[in-house]
N, C-alpha and C positions, 0 to 999 in steps of 0.2 A: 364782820367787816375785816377786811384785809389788813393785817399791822404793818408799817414802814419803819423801815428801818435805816434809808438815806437820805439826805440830803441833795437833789439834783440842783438849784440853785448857786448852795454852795460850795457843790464841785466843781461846775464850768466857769463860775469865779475864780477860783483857786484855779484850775486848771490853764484857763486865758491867760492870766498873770503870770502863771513859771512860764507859757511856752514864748512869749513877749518878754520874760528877762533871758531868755537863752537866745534869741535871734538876735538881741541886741548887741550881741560881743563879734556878731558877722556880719557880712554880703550878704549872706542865704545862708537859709539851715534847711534843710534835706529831712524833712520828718516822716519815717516810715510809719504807718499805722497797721498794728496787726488789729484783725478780726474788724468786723463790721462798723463802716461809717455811717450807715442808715439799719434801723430796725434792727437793734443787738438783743434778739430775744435771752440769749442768754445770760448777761447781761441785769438785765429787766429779770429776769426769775433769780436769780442771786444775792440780787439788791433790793430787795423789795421797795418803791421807789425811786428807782433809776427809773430817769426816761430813756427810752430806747433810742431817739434819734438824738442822744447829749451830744454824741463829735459831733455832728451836722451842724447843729446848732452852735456849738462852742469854737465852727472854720467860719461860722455864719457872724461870728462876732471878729471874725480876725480876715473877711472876706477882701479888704480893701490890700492885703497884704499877703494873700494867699490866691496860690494856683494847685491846681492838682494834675498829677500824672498816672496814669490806670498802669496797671501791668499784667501780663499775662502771658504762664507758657507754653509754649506753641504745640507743645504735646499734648495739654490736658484740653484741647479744642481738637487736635488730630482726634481724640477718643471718647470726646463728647462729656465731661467730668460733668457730674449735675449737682448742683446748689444743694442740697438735701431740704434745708429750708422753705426756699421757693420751689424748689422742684423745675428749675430749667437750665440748661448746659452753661456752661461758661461765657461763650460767646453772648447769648441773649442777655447772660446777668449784665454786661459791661455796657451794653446797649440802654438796658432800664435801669444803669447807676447811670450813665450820661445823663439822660433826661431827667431824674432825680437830681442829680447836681446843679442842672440845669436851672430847676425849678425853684430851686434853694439859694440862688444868683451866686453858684460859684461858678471861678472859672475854668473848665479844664484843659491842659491846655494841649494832652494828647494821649495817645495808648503807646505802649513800649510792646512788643513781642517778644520775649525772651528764649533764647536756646535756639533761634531760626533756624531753618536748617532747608527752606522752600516747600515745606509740606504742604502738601495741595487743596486742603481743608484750609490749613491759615491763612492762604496765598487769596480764598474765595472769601475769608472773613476782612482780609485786610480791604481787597476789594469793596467792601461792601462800605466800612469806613470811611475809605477816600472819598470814594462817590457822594456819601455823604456831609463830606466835608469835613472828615473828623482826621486830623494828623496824625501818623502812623510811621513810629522807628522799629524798627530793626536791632534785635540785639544776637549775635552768633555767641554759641556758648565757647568758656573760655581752659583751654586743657587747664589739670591739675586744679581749677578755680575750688578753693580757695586756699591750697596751701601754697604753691609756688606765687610767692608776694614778687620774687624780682621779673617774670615773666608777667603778671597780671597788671604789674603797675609800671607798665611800656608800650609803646605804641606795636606788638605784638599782641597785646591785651586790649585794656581799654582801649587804649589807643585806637584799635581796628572799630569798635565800637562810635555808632555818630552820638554828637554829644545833641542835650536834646534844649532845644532853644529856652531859657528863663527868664522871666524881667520879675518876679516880685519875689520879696525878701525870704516868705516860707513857701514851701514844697512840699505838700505831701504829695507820698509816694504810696499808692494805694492796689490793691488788688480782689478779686474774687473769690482765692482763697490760699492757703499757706505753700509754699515752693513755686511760688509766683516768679519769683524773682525781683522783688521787692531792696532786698538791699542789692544786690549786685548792682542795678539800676543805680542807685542813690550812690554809690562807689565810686561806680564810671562817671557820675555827673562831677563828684569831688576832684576825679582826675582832670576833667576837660576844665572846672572851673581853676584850679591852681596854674593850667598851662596857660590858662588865658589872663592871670593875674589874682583875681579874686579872691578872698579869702571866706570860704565856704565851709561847712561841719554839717555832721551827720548826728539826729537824734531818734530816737525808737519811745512810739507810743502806742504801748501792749498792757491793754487795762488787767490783763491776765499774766502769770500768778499778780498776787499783790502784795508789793515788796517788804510793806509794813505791819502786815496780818504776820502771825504764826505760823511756821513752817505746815504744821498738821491739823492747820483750821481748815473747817471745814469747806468754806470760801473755797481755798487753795487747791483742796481733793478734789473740788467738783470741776476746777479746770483741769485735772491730769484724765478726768472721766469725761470731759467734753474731749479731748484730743488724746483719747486712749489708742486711738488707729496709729496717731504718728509716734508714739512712745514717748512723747514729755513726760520726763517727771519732775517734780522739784525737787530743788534742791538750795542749802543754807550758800549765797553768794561768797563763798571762800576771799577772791578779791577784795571788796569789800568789806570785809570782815578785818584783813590784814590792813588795810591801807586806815580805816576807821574805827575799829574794833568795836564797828554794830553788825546788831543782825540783821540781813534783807534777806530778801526771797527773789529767787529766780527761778529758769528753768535750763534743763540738761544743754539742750541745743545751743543760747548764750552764752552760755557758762564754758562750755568748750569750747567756743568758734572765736571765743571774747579775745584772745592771746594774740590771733591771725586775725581778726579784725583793728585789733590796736595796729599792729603791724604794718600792715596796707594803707590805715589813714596818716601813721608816721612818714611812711614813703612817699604818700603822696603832697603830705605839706613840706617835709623836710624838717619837721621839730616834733618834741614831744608831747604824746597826748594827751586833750588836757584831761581826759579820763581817766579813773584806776580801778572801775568797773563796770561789768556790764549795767548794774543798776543804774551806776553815774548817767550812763549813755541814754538811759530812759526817760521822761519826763512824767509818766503816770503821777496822778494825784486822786486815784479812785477810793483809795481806804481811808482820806480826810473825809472823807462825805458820810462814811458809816455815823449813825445816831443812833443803831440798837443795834450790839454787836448779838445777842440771843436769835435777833430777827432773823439776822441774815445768816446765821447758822443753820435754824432750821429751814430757812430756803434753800442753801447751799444741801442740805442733807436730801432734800424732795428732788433737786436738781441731780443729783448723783444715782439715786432710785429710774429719774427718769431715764439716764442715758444709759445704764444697765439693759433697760427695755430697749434702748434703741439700737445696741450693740448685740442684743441676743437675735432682734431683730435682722439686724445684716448677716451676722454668721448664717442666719436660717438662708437666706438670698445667696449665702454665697461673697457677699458682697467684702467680709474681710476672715481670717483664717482661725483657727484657735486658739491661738495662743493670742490676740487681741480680748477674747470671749473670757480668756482666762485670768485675764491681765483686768481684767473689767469686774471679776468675780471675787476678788484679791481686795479692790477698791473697798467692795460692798463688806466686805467681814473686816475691814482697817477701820471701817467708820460704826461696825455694829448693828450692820441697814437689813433689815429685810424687804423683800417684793410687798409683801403686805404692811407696810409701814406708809405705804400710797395707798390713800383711804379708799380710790374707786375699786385698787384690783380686788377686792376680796366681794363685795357685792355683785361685781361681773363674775366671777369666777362660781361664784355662788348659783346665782340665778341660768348660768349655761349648763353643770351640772342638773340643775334640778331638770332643765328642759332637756338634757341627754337622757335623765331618766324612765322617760318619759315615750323615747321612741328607740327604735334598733340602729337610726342612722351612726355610722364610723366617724363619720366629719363631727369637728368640733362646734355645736351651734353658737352660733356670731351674739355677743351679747354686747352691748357699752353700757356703763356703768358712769353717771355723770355726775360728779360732783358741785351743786352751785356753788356761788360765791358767798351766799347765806349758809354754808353748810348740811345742806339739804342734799340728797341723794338719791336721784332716780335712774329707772333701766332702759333701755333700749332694745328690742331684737328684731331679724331678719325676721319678713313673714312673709306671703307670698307678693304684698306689695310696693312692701318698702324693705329698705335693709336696714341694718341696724342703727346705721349712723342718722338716719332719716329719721328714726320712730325715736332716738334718744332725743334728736334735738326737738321735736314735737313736744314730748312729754315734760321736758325742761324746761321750753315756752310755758307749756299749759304750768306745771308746778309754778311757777315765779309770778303766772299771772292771776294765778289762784281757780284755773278752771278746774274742775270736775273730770277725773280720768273718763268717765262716759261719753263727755261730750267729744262729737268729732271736729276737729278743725276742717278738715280737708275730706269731701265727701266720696265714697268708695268709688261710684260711676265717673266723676273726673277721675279719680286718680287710676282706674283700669283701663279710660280712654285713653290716659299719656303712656297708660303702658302698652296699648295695642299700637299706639302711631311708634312705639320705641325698638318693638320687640318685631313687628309682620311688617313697617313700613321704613323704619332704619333698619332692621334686619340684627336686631340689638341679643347677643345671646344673655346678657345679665338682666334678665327681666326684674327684679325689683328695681325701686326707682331710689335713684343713690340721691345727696342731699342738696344739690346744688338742683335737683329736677324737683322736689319737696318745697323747697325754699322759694323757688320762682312758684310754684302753683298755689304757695301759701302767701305770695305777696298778690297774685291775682286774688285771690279770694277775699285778701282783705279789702279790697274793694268793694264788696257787697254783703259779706259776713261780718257784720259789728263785734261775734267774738274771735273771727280769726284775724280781726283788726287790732284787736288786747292783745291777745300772744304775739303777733309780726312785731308789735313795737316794743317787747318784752328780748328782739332778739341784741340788742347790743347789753342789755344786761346778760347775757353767759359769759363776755368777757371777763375772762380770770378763773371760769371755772376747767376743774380737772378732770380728765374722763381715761379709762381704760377700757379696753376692747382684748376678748377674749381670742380672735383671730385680726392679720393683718389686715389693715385696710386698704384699698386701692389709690392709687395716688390723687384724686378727685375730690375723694370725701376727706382725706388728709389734709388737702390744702385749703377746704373749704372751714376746716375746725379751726385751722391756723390762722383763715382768714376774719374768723369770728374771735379772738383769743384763745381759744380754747386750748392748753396744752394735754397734748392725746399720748397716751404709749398704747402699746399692744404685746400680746401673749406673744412667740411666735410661731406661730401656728397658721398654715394657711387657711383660707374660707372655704376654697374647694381643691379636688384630686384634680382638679384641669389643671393642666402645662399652662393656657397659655390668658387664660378666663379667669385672673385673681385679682 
């Protein structure tokens, strides 16, 4: 059984009560929120109970007093930036946080475009908004933004900038992902509310680093390995330090920009801040909720294992440069970690060897290695009618439901029918049948197969369990593991020498 180690309860209690004494001292408070308002997997793997949707829930308690503002810049939709998570561009994320929001009765009350500049991609997304009925500002980028404070905080600056209509007391200021433009937004809104009287502030709620953990806890590592692309590191909040002489945690970015962010809200109220640092400026209360600091260590320790795979993984794509791969590799020997310290890889890795030895093929044969949540471990591999991902998740039904490896769930003539309508009549060149095509024919089946009716309802028991894969998998069966719980890494190693077939 999985051990916890947080308290979700008592953080969004704690948490509703600091963000309701700080809006209390204003008109509005401008609350930026980094990283994920729904579904914070990482998060949820850190914390070993943390719920994943706690903001959601915790704007859900503060909803009669709260609006939200999306943001988004207009260059990461010019180039199609994709979620890694969900695995869809930017544009579509904002569309399925709307109606998420939506769902949750908040209100949102518009999108911002950051950095405008008429690019013809946003011009078609903005479009798409409107028509929708969804309100759409405009924001042009601003020179020298953020260190020339006497230019940025004038109607050369903000000022040019439309201020974006408000009526309720908090504001979060939200986005898809980091360089959003997230506080600039919240800046400009500070500016238009002082010209217009109001006396307005700005607060930052980034569950990550965690102010009150140990500089080189483990916790804290696995956030510099979740954002090892953008170069966060932590670091001991110096400010802070002086002004209180305790120790917080923060991060590089903060920490720097903290000086020229006082600055600008100086300028823009006409008195001094009532901040003396960036921690001040935060409201996080994620690390009162820890109830087994051991727990979340060693989750923190799995979570940093994982994002090693997922960075070795991009440098293979291409996707970020070496000196990220190395910065990633750095992590792993700070914390003591090995690749096999992740209980599935060494069973995959195991059982693909044995199957290379077996034949002359070059390619790496495709194995998953699944770990249940009882502890239990079994294999998956490609064979000519399923792939890997398909045959682990079978085997993992049948394990937890206590079938018999002999028995088949799914009988060979459907399943080489669904590959002839796949391969001669979709014209499909991946002829094995990947796991979202397994899963519908295993949920057909349950319909008339009393044991493949045991295992279909055995599938929401894998959530939580851990699986590794000897080569990449295709973005299908990735999202379909994520969609099951399932946290997946991979070797990186592709599945085949095709260009364009992986």
């Amino acid at each position: 059984m999985k051990k916890i180690g947080f308290d979700p309860e008592k953080y969004i209690e704690e948490q509703s009560k600091y963000i309701l004494e700080r809006v209390d001292h204003y008109d509005k408070l401008y609350l930026e929120f980094g990283g994920k308002l729904i579904g914070d997997k990482h998060a949820k793997r850190v914390l070993p109970g943390f719920d994943e949707d706690a903001k959601i829930k915790l704007l859900q308690k503060l909803k009669d007093k709260t609006e939200i503002i999306i943001c988004v810049y207009a260059g990461d939709i010019e180039r199609n930036k994709i979620r890694g998570d969900y695995g869809i561009t930017y544009d579509m994320d904002i569309l399925r946080s709307i109606d998420e929001l939506t769902e949750y009765g908040l209100a949102v009350n518009s999108v911002v475009i950051t950095r405008y500049n008429g690019q013809p991609s946003t011009q078609l997304f903005i479009n798409k908004l409107e028509r929708r009925g969804i309100k759409v500002y405009t924001h042009a980028a601003i020179e020298d933004y953020p260190s020339n404070v006497e230019k940025i905080v004038s109607e050369e600056g903000f000022g040019k900038n439309p201020y974006v209509e408000t009526t309720k007391p908090i504001v979060v200021v939200t986005a898809p992902g980091a360089g959003s433009g997230k506080l600039a937004t919240c800046l400009n809104q500070l500016y238009h509310e002082s010209r217009q009287g109001r006396v307005a502030d700005y607060s930052k709620f980034e569950t990550f680093p965690v102010w009150n953990v140990p500089l080189k806890h483990p916790l804290n590592i696995a956030y510099e390995a979740a954002t090892v692309d953008l170069k966060d590191v932590n670091m001991i909040d110096s400010f802070h330090y002086d002004a209180y002489q305790e120790m917080a945690v923060n991060y590089n970015r903060d920490i720097e920009t903290f000086p020229v962010i006082k600055r600008i809200i100086e300028k823009i109220t006409n008195k001094p801040a009532v901040f003396k640092s960036p921690t001040d400026m935060g409201v996080n209360r994620v690390g009162f909720g820890i109830t087994d600091d051991q727990v979340v260590q060693d989750a923190s320790k799995q979570e940093i294992i994982r994002r090693y795979f997922s960075t070795a993984c991009d440098f293979k794509k291409g996707i970020v440069d070496e000196e990220v791969l190395h910065r990633m590799k750095l992590i792993m020997e700070e914390v003591e970690l090995k690749q096999e310290d992740r209980v599935p890889v060494k069973p995959a890795r195991d059982y693909s060897e044995k199957l290379k030895a077996g034949n002359d093929q070059a390619e790496v044969p495709a194995v998953i290695a699944l770990e249940l949540p009882n502890g239990d471990v079994v294999t998956g591999r490609t064979t000519a009618l399923l792939d890997s991902c398909s045959t682990a998740l079978l085997n993992g039904v049948k394990k937890l439901a206590n079938i018999s490896d002999d028995i088949l769930l799914l009988s060979p003539v459907i399943l080489e029918t669904i590959q002839k309508l796949k391969t001669e009549d979709l014209h499909s060149k991946l002829a094995a049948l990947n796991a979202n095509e397994v899963l519908i024919a295993l949920s057909i089946s349950a319909v008339t197969n009393p044991t493949a009716k045991i295992a279909y309802d055995q599938l929401d028991a894998l959530s939580g369990s851990q699986a590794h894969s000897t080569v990449m998998l295709n973005n299908d069966d990735e999202q379909i593991l994520k969609s099951l719980g399932i946290d997946i890494t991979c070797d990186p190693e592709y599945a085949s020498s095709n260009l364009y077939f992986v």
